[in-house]
N, C-alpha and C positions, 0 to 999 in steps of 0.2 A: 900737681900743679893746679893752682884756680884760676880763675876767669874772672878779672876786676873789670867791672864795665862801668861807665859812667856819663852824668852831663853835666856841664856846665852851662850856668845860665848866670846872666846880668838879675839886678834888680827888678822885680816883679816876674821873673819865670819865664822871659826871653833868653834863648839859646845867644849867645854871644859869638856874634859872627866874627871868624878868624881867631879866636883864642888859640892858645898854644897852651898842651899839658906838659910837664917836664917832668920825668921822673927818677928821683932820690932813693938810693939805699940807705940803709940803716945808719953808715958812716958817711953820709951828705954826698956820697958820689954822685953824676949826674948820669945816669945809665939811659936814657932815652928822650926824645918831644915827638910830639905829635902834633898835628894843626885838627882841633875836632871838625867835622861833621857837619850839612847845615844845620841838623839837629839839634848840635851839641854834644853830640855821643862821641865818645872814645872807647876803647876797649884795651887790656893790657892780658899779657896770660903770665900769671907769676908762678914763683915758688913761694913754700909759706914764708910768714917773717914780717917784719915792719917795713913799710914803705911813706915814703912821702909827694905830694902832689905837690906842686908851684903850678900855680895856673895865671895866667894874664891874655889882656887883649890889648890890641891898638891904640885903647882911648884911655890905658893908665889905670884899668879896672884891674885889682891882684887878688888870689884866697892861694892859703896855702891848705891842705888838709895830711894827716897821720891815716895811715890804714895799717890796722893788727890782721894779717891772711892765715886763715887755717885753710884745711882741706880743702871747703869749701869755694862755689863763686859767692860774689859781693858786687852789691853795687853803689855808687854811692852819687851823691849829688853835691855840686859844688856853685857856690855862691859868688861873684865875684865882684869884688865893693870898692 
């Protein structure tokens, strides 16, 4: 199992307060959300495999990202426009 951790931030590298991570399996199921952090930080513990993030906030800001998990942790950063 790895350890996907991540942030999400608005335009210019502000942490996006109250966004929400949703997280997709491979067949578009919706297996999890999370409300990040003040940070922005989320963390997830997977199995390996493709995963998919939906991310959103309050004010209509959306990124979707793909993540390929081997063995390893990952972390990733997400943009939301």
């Amino acid at each position: 199992m790895a350890k996907l951790t991540g942030r999400v931030s608005v335009a210019g590298g502000a942490a996006a307060p109250g966004a929400v991570v949703e997280l997709h399996n491979s067949a578009g199921d919706v297996l999890d959300q999370v409300r990040i952090d003040d940070d922005g930080a989320f963390t997830y513990h997977l199995v390996t495999g493709e995963w998919s993030l939906h991310c959103w906030d309050a004010e209509g800001h959306r990124a979707t990202e793909t993540v390929s998990l081997g063995e390893d942790d990952h972390q990733i950063e997400i943009e939301l426009h």
